[in-house]
C-alpha positions in Angstrom: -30.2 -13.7 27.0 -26.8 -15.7 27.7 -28.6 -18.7 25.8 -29.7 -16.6 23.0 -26.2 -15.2 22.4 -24.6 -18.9 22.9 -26.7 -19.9 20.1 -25.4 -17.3 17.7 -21.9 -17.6 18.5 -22.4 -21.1 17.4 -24.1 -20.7 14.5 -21.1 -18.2 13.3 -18.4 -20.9 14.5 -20.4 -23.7 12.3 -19.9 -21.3 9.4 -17.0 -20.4 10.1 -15.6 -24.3 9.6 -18.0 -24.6 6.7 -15.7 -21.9 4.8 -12.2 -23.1 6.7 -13.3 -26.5 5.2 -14.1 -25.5 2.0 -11.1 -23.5 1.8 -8.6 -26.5 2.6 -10.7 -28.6 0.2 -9.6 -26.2 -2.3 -6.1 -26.0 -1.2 -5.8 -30.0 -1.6 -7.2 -30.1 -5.2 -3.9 -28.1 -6.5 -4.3 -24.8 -4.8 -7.0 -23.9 -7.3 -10.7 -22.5 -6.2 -13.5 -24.3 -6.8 -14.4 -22.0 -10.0 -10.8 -22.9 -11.5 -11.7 -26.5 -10.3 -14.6 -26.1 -12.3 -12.8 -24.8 -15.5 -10.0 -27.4 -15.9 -13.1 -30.1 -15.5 -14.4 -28.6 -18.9 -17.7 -27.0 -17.3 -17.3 -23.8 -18.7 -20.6 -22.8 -17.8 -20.3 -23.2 -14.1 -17.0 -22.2 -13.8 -18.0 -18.6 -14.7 -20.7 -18.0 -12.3 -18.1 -19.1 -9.1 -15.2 -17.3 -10.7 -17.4 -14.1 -10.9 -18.7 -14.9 -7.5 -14.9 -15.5 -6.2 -13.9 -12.4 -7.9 -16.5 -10.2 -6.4 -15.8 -11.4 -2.8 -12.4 -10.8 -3.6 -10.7 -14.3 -4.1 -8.8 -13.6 -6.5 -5.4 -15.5 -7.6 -3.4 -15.0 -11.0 -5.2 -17.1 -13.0 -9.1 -16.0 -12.0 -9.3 -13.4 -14.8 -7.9 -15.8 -17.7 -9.8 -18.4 -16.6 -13.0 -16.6 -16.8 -12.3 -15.3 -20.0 -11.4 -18.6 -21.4 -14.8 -20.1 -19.9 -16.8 -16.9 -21.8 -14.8 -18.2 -24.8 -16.1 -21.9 -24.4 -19.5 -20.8 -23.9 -19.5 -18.6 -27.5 -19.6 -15.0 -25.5 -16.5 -13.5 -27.0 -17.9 -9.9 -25.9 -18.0 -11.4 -22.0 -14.6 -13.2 -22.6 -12.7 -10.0 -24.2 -14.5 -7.6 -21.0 -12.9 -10.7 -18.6 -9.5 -10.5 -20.0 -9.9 -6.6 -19.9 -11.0 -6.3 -16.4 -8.0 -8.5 -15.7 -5.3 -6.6 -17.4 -6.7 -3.7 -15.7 -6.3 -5.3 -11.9 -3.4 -7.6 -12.9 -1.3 -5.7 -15.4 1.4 -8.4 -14.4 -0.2 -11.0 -16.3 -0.6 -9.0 -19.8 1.3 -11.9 -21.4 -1.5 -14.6 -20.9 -4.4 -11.8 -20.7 -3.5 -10.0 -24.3 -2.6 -13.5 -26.1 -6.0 -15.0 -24.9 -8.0 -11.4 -25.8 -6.1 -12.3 -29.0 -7.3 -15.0 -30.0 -10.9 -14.3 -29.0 -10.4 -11.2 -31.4 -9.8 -13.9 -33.8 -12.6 -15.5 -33.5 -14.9 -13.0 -33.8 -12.7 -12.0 -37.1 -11.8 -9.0 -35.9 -7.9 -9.2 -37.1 -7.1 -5.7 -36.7 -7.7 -5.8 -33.0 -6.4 -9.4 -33.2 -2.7 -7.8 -34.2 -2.7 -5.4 -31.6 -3.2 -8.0 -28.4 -1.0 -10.0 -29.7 1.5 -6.8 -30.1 0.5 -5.9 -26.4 1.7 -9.5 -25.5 5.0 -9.4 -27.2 5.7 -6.5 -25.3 4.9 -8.2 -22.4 7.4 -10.9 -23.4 9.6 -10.1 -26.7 10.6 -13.7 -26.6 7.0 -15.0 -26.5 7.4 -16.2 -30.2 3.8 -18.0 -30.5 2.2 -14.7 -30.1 4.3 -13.7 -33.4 3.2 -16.7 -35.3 -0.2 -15.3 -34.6 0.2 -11.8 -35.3 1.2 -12.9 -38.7 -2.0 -15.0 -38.9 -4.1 -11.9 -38.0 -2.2 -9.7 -40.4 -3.1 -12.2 -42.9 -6.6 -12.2 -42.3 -6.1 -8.8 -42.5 -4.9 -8.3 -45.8 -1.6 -7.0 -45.0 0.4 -9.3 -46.9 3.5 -7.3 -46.6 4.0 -7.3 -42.7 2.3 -10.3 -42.8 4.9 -12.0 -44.5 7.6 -10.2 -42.7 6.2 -11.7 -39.4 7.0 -15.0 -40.7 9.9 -14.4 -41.9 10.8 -13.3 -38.4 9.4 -16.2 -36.8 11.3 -18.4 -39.0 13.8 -17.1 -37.6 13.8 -17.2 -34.6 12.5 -20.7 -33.9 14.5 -21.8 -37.0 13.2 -26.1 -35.5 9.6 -25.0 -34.6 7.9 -28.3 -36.8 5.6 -26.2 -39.1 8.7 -24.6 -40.6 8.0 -26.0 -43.7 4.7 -25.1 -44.2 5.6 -21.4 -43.1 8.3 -20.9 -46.2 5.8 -22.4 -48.5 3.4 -20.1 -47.3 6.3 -17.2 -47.3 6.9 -18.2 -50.8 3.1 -18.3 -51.6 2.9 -14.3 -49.9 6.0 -13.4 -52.3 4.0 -14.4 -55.2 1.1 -12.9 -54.6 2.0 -9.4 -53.6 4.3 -9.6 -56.7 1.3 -10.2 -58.7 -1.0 -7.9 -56.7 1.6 -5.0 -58.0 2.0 -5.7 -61.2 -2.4 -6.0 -61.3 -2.3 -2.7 -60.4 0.5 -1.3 -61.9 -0.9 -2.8 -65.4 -4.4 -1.3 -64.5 -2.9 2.3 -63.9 -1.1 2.0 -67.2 -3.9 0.7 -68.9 -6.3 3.8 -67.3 -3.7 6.3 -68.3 -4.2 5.5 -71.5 -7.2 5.4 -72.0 -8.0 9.0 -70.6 -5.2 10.3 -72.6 -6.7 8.5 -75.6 -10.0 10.6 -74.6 -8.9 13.8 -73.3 -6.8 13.5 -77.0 -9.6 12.8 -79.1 -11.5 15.8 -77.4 -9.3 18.5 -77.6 -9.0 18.0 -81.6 -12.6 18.3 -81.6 -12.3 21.3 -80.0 -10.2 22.8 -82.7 -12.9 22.2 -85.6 -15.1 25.0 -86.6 -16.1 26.4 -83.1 -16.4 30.1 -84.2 -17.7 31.0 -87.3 -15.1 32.2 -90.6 -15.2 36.0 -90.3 -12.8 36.4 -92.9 -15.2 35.1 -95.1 -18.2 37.1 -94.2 -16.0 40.0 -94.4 -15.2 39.7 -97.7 -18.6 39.1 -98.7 -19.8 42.1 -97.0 -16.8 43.6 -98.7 -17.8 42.8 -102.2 -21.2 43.9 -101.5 -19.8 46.7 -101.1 -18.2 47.4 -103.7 -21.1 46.1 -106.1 -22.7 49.3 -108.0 -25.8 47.2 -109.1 -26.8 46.3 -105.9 -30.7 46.7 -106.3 -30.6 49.2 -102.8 -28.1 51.0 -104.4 -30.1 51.6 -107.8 -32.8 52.5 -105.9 -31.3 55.1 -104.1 -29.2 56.3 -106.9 -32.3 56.5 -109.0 -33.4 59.2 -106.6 -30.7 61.6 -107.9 -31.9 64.0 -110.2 -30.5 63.9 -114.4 -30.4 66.6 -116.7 -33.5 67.2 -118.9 -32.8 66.0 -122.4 -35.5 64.0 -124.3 -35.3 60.1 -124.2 -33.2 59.6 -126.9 -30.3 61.7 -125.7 -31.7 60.2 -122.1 -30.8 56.5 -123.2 -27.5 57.4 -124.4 -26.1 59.2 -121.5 -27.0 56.4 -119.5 -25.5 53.8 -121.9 -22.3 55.9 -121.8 -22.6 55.8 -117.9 -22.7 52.0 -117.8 -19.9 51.5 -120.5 -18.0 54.5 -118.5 -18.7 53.6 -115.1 -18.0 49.5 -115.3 -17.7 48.0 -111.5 -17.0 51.2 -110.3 -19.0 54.5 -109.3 -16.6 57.3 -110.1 -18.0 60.3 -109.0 -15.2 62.8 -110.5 -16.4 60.9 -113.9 -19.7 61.4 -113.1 -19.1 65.2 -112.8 -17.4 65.0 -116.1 -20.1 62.9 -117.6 -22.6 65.4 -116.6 -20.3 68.6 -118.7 -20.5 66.2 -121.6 -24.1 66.1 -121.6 -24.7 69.0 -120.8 -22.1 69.7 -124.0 -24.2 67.4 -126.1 -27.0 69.0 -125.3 -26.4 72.4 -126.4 -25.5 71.1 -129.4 -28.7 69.4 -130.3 -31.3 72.0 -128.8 -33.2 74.3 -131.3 -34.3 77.6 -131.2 -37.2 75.9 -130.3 -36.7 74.2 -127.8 -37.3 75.5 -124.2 -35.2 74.3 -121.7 -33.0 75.4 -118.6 -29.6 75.0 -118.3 -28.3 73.5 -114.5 -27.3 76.6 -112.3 -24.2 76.7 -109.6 -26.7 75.8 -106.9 -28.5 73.0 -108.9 -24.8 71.7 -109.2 -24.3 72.1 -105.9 -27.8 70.3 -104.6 -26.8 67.5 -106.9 -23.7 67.2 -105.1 -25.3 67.5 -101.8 -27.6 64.7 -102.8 -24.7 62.3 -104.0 -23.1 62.8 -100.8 -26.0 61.8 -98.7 -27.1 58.6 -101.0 -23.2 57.7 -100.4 -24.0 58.2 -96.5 -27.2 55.9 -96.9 -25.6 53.5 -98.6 -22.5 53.3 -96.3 -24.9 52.8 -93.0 -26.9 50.2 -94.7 -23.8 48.3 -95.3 -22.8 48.5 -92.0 -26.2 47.5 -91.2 -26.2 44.4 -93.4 -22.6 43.6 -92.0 -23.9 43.7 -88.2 -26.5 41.4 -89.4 -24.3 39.2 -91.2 -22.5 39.1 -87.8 -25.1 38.0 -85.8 -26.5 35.2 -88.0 -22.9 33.9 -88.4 -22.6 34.1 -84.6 -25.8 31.9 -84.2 -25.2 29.7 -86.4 -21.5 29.2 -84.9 -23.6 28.8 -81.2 -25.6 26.7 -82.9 -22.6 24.3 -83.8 -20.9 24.4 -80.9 -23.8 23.5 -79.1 -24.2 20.6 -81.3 -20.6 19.5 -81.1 -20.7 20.0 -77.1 -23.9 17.7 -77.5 -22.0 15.0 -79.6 -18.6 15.4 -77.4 -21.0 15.0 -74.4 -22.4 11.9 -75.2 -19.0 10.3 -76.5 -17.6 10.8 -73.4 -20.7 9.7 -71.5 -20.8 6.4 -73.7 -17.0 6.3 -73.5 -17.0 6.3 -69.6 -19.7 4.1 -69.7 -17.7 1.4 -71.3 -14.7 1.8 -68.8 -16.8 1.5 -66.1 -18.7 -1.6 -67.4 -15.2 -2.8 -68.1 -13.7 -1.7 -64.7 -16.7 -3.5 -62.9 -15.8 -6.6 -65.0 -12.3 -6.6 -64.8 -13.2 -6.4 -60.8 -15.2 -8.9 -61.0 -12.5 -11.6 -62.3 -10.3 -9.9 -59.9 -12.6 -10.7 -56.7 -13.1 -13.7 -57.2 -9.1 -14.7 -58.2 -8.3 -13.0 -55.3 -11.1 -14.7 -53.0 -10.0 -17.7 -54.4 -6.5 -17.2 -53.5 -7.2 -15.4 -49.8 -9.0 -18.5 -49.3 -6.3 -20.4 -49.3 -3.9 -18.4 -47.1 -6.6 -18.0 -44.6 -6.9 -22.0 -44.5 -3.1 -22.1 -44.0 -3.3 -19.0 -41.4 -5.6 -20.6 -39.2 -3.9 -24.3 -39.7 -1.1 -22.0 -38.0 -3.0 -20.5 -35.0 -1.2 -21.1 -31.8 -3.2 -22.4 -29.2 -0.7 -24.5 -27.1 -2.1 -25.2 -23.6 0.8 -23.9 -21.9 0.2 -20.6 -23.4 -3.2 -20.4 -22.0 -1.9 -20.4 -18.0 -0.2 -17.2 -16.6 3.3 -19.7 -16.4 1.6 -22.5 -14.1 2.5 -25.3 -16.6 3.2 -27.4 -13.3 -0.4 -26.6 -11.9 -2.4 -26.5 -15.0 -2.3 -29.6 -17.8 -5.3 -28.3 -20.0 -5.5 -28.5 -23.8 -8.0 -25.9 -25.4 -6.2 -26.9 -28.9 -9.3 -27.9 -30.1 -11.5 -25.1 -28.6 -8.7 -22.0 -29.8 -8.3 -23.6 -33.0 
């Protein structure tokens, strides 16, 4: 039993110098572990399976977490790289310089700007002095396509390393951003003028449409109804005139009573002159009837029924012209639907035919625009990304003495 236990103890103490060993062989390479050892040696894809490993046993020093991310980035897995420099700003908020710069840049690479921006923001907060981590904000707002506080960034870096060596190149590009946000606002300042016009120029041409002929001219049906009635040889008229009874004379004295009616009467029905009239015949009469003759005389109440039947033929005649004027009414009413509906119609496809051609205009116009502008954004991305800081010493958590790795290339 003493033997058995001898022989474990040993076996402990044998691994127990194994790590003690491997330890101070780390210590003598720089004071980095053997997955930092791994890094700065350029294999990437080592290095992040011992710096996991290191992390989960808890070795962990101040530049575990950005060397791991760095090694994801190396390796093409920007998702593992941006959860590395995450999981070390969570555990190591100290180092949010290095961790947010690096995340950064990663952002970059997977061209997501906005997010880009925003690390580098969280860096500059870390360190309002740490100037390369303007320069790149700028880039990213660039990239972006938000020329204004894009170009402000530069401007601000300019000035503040007033001898940084790509100085010229950032006041050309300044100058190049002045231009085109200058011409970007006057694009669209001539396109909403242009636009303006045009719907004015529409909305113009369709209210004076409105203003022709939509409802139908009731002045002018009126008067026609109103010379209908007032026409005394309307054919309904005669008709129910002729049902009136006249005095019984023979034909000859017949004809002349009427002729004296139509010279008498003219283009009006006076029926105080047709009471008249009737006396006169009736006068005329007595003078040319003979002994011989047998007629009667009209009584009061003949008079009377006469008058009775003048007053209801003036009745009938007044409700059938009120009857033809409804009428009148309504077919001028359809026929003024009828218009409209055609002029709505017309209207309708003018403006369909109209919008149409601004669209197809619109789409052209954007067209030429896109590819002007891709053209140009083109060529401020180049410039942008010429610009990208990746200077090695940026890449350490400030152990420039320890660390002399360029990922220029890589970051770039």
């Amino acid at each position: 039993m003493k033997i058995k236990f001898r022989r474990i103890f040993t076996v402990i103490f044998v691994l127990f110098g194994t790590y003690l060993f491997a330890q101070n062989g780390g210590a003598s390479n720089g004071g980095l572990s053997r997955g930092e050892t791994l890094f700065k040696e350029n294999n990437a894809k080592d290095a992040v399976q011992v710096l996991e490993y290191e992390i989960m046993n808890g070795q962990v020093s101040e530049n575990s977490y950005n060397f791991l991310g760095l090694g994801y980035y190396q390796l093409g897995e920007y998702d593992k790289s941006i959860d590395a420099f995450r999981r070390g700003l969570r555990v190591q908020p100290e180092n949010a310089k290095i961790l947010s710069y690096n995340m950064g840049n990663t952002y970059y690479a997977l061209k997501d700007y906005t997010s880009a921006a925003t690390c580098y923001s969280d860096a500059m907060k870390a360190e309002p002095r740490f100037y390369e981590a303007l320069l790149n904000r700028a880039n990213a707002l660039l990239m972006a396509g938000q020329l204004v506080s894009a170009k402000d960034d530069y401007i601000d870096f300019i000035g503040k390393c007033p001898d940084d060596p790509q100085r010229e190149r950032i006041e050309l590009l300044i100058k190049a951003l002045e231009e085109e946000i200058a011409r970007r606002e006057e694009e669209a300042r001539l396109l909403a003028e242009q636009n303006k016009a045009q719907w004015e120029e529409y909305d113009g041409s369709l209210s004076e449409k409105k203003k022709d002929g939509f409802s139908p001219n009731w002045e002018r049906v009126d008067a026609g109804l109103e010379n209908t009635r007032k026409n005394p040889d309307d054919p309904e008229w005669e008709r129910i005139h002729g049902e009136n009874p006249g005095a019984v004379t023979d034909n000859s004295n017949q004809e002349k009573v009427d002729d004296s009616k139509e010279k008498d009467y003219g283009s009006t029905f006076d029926w105080e002159q047709l009471d008249h009239d009737s006396g006169q015949a009736l006068s005329v009469s007595e003078e040319v009837v003979t002994d011989e003759e047998d007629w009667l005389t009209f009584s009061d109440a003949e008079l009377n029924e006469m008058k009775e039947l003048e007053k209801q033929s003036r009745e009938e005649h007044e409700k059938w012209l009120e009857n033809e004027r409804h009428r009148a009414h309504e077919l001028a009413t359809r026929e003024a639907q009828a218009k409209q509906k055609e002029q709505q119609q017309a209207l309708e496809d003018e403006r369909r035919m109209r919008e149409q051609l601004i669209e197809e205009m619109r789409k052209a116009d954007e067209e030429r625009r896109r590819e002007e502008d891709e053209r140009r954004k083109k060529l401020l991305e180049d410039v942008a990304n010429s610009l990208q800081g990746t200077d090695s010493t940026n890449l350490t958590s400030g152990a420039e003495d320890l660390i002399d790795y360029d990922l220029e290339g890589e970051l770039d």
